[in-house]
C-alpha positions as CSV (number, residue, x, y, z in Angstrom):
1,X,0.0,0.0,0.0
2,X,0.9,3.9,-0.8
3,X,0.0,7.0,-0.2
4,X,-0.7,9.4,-3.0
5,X,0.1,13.5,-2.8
6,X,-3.3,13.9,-1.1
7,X,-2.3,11.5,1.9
8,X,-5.6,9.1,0.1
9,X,-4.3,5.5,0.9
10,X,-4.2,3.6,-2.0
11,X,-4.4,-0.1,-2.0
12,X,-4.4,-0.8,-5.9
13,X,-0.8,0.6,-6.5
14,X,1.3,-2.7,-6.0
15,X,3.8,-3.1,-8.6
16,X,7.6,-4.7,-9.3
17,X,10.8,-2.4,-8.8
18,X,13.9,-3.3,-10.5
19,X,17.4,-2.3,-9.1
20,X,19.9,-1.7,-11.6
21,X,23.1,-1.8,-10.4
22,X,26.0,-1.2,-12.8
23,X,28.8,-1.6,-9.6
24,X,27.7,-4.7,-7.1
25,X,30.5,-3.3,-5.2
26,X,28.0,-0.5,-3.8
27,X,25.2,-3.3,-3.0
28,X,26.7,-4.2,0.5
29,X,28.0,-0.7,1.0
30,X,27.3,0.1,4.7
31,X,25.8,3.5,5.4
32,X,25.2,4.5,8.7
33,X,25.3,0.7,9.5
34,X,22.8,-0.1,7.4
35,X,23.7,-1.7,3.7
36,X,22.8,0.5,0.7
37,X,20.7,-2.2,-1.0
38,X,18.8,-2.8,2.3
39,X,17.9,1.1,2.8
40,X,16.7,1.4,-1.2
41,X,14.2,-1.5,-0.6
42,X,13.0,-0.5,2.6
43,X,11.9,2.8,0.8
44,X,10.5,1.0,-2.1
45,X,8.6,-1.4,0.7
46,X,7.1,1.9,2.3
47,X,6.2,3.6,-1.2
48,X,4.0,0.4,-1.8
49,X,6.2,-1.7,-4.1
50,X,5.4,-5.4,-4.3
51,X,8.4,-6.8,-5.0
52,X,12.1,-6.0,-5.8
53,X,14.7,-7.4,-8.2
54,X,18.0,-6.8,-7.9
55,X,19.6,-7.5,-11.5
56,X,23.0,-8.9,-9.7
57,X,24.6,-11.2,-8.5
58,X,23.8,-11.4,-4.3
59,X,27.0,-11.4,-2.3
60,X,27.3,-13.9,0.3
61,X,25.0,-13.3,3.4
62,X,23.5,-10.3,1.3
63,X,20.2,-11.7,1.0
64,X,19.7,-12.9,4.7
65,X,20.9,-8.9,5.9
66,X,18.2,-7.4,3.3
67,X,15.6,-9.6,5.0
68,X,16.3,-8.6,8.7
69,X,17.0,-4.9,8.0
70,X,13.5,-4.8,6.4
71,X,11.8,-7.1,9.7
72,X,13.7,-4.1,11.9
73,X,11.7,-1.6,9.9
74,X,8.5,-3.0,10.1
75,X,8.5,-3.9,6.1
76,X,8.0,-7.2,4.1
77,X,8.7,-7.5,0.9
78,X,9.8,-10.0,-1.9
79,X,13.4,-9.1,-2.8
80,X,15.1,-11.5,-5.4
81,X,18.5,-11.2,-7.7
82,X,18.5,-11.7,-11.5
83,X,21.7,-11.2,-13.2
84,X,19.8,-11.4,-16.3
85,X,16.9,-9.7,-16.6
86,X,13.9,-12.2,-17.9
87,X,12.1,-11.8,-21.1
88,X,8.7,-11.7,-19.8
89,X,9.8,-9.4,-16.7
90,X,7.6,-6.1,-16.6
91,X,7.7,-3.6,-13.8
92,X,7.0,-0.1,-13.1
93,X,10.3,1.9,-11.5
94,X,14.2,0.9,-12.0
95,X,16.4,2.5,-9.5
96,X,20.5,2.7,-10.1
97,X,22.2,2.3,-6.1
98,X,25.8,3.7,-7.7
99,X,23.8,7.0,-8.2
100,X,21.5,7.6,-5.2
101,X,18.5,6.4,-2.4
102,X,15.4,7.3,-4.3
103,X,12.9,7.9,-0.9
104,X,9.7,6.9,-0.3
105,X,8.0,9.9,-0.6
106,X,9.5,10.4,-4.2
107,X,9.2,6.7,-5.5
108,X,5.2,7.1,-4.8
109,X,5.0,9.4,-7.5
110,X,6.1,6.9,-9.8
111,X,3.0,4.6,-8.7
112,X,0.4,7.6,-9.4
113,X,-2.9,6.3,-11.2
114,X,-3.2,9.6,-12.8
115,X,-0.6,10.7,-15.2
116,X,2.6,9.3,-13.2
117,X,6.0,11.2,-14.7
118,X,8.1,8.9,-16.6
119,X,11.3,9.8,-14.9
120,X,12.6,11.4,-11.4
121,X,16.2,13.4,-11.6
122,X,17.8,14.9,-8.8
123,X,20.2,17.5,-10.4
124,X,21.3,16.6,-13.3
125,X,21.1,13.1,-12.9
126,X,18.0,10.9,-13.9
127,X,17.6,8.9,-10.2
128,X,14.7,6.2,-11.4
129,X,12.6,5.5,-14.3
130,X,9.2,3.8,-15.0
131,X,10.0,0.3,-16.6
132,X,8.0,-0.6,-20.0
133,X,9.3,-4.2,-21.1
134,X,12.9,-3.2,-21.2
135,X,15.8,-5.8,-21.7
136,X,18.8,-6.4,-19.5
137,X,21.1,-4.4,-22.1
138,X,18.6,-1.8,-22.6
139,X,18.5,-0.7,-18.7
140,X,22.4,-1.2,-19.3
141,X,22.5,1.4,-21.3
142,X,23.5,5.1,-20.9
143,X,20.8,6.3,-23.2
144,X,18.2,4.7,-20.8
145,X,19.0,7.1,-17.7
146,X,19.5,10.1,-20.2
147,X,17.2,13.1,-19.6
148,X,17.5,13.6,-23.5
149,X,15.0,10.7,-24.0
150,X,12.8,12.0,-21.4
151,X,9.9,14.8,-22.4
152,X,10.7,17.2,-20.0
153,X,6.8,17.2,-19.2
154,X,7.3,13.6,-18.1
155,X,10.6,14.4,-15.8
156,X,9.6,15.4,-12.2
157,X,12.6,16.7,-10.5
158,X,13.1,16.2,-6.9
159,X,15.0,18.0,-3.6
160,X,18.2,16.7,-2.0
161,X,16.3,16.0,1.0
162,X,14.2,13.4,-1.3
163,X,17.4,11.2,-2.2
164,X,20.6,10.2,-0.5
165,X,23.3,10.4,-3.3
166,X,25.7,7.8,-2.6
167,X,29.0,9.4,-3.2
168,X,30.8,10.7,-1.6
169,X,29.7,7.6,1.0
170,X,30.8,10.0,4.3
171,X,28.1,12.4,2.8
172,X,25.5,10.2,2.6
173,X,25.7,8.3,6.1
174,X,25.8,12.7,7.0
175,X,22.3,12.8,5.3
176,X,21.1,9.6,6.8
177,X,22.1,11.0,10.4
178,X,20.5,14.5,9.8
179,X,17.3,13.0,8.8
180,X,17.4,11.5,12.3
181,X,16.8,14.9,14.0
182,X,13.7,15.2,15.9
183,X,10.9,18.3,15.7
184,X,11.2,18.5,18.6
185,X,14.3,19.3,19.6
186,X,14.6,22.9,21.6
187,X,17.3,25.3,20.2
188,X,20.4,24.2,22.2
189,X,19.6,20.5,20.9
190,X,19.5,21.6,17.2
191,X,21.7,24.0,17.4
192,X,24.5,22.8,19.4
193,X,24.0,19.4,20.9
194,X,22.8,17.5,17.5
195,X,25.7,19.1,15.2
196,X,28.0,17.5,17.6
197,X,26.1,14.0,18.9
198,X,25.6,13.4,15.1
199,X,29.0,13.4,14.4
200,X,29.7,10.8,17.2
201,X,27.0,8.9,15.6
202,X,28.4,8.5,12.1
203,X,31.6,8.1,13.7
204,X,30.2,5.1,16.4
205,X,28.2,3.3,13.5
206,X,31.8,2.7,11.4
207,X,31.9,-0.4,14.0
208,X,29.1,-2.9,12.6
209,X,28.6,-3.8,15.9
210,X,27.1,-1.2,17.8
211,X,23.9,-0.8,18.7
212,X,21.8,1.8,20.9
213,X,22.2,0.1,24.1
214,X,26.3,0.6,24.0
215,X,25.1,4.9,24.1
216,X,22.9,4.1,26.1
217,X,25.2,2.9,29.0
218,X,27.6,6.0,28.0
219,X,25.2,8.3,28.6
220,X,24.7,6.1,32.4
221,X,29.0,5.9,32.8
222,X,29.0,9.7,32.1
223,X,26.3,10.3,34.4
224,X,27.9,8.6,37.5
225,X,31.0,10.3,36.1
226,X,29.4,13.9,36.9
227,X,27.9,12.9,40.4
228,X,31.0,12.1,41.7
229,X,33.0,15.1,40.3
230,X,30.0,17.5,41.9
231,X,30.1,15.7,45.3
232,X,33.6,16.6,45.9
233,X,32.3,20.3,45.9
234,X,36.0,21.7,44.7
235,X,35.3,24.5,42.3
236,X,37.5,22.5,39.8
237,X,35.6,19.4,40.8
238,X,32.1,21.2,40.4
239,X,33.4,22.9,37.1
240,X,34.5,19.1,35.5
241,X,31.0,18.1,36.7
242,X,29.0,20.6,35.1
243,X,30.9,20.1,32.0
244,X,29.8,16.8,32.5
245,X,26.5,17.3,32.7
246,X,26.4,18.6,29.3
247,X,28.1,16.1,27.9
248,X,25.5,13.7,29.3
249,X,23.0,15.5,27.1
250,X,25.2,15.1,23.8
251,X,25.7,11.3,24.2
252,X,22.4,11.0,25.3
253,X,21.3,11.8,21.6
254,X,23.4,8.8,20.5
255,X,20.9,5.9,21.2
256,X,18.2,7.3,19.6
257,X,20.1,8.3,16.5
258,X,21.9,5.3,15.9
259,X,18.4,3.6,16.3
260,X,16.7,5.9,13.6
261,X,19.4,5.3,11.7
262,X,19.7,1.4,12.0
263,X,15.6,0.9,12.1
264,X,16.5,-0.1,15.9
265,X,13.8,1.9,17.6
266,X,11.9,0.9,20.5
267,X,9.5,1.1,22.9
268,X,11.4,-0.4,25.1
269,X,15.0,1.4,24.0
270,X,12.8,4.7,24.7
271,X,11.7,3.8,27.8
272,X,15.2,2.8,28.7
273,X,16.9,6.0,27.6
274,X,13.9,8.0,29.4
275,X,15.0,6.7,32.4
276,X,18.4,6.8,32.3
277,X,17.6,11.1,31.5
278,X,15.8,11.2,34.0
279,X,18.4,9.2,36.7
280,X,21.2,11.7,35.4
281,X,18.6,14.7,35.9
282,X,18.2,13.6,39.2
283,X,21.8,13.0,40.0
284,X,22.7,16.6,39.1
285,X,19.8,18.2,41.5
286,X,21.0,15.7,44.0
287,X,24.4,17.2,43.9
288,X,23.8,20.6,43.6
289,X,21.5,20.6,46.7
């Protein structure tokens, strides 16, 4: 299922993607901890897409990762590779992962019943195209993604915030991160604490083994770390542990990005991290009383 510009849900949209992927090398490209492949398909699973091929070759243990990265988000969705591109294949939508992360609200135009475009391009760059019966060679080739071949009454051209271009890779895992921001954050959390928190974020989820709980229990370390500098009541000591007490505030952004960011949120992760604020909050009055 989709939902059209109007925010009508539409249950009659279900159609194939294909995945065209002229590097495989980019397929298991982690960004943000989270493979390339996997973060294309779970858009296409939320724009309403009933199935994906991949026209490639699966690395090892690819297929398995898709599969649980799109269980973590809450999406199911058929996701099969074809080196060679069948005959009697038709689908609406190919999408190139060496050029960019076509998002969900962008791919649903693609599945409009009335008067769909023909092509999306970000910049100059044509990002994904309806499918009509092409072959293998012919999604192979250049001409295919060329705005040239497009009507430019057909070509819908979308914002940078509606695709994740994939190189450089440090800025997209940057634009993955950003998009983890909440609306709610107050001025000192957008302006100074996120910037910062962010950074440790995309810097954290280089290790394919971290997860929210590891912030989590820096945020708790950092917390002690600040009770025990204030209860020493040196004007140094109170200083480090005020300092501190900021510091618990960055990191404490951490979980919940790298969560967003991994399809890792929880309810109970939130409830976790809530308490753990709320322990550090409470450490602090303790100490200043």
């Amino acid at each position: 299922m989709a939902f059209d510009r109007n925010e009508q849900l539409v249950s009659e949209r279900v159609c194939g993607a294909v995945i065209v992927v002229r590097d495989p090398a980019v397929l298991a490209r982690p960004i943000a901890g989270v493979a390339a492949l996997s973060r294309q398909v779970i858009e296409l699973a939320r724009a309403g897409f009933g199935e994906v091929t991949v026209l490639a070759e699966a690395p090892p243990g690819l297929e398995a990762t898709v599969q649980d990265d799109l269980q973590r988000a809450g999406e199911v969705l058929p996701v099969r590779f074809d080196p060679a591109f069948g005959e009697g294949r038709r689908a609406r939508g190919a999408f190139v992962l060496n050029g960019a992360i076509v998002k969900a609200s962008s791919l649903i135009l693609l599945t409009r019943a009335d008067d769909p475009p023909v092509a999306l391009q970000l910049g100059s760059r044509i990002v994904a195209r309806q499918l009509r019966g092409e072959g293998a060679a012919e999604l192979g080739a250049a001409s295919f993604w060329s705005a040239a071949s497009v009507a430019q009454d057909r070509l819908m051209s979308i914002g940078a915030g509606e695709a994740i271009p994939l190189d450089p890779p440090g800025e997209a895992a940057r634009q993955v991160l950003r998009d983890t921001s909440k609306p709610s954050d107050g001025l000192v959390s957008r302006y100074l604490n996120r910037p910062i928190s962010q950074q440790v974020s995309g810097w954290l989820l280089r290790f394919g083994w971290i997860r929210p709980g590891h912030a989590t229990v820096l945020t708790a370390l950092t917390a002690v770390a600040m009770f025990f500098s204030l209860a020493r009541a040196t004007p140094i000591s109170i200083a480090l542990g005020c300092l501190l007490f900021h510091v618990a505030s960055v990191i404490d952004g951490l979980d919940g990005e790298i969560a967003r960011a991994t399809y890792r949120a929880s309810a109970r992760g939130a409830a976790l991290d809530t308490a753990v604020d709320m322990a550090s909050n409470v450490l602090f009055a303790i100490d200043l009383t």
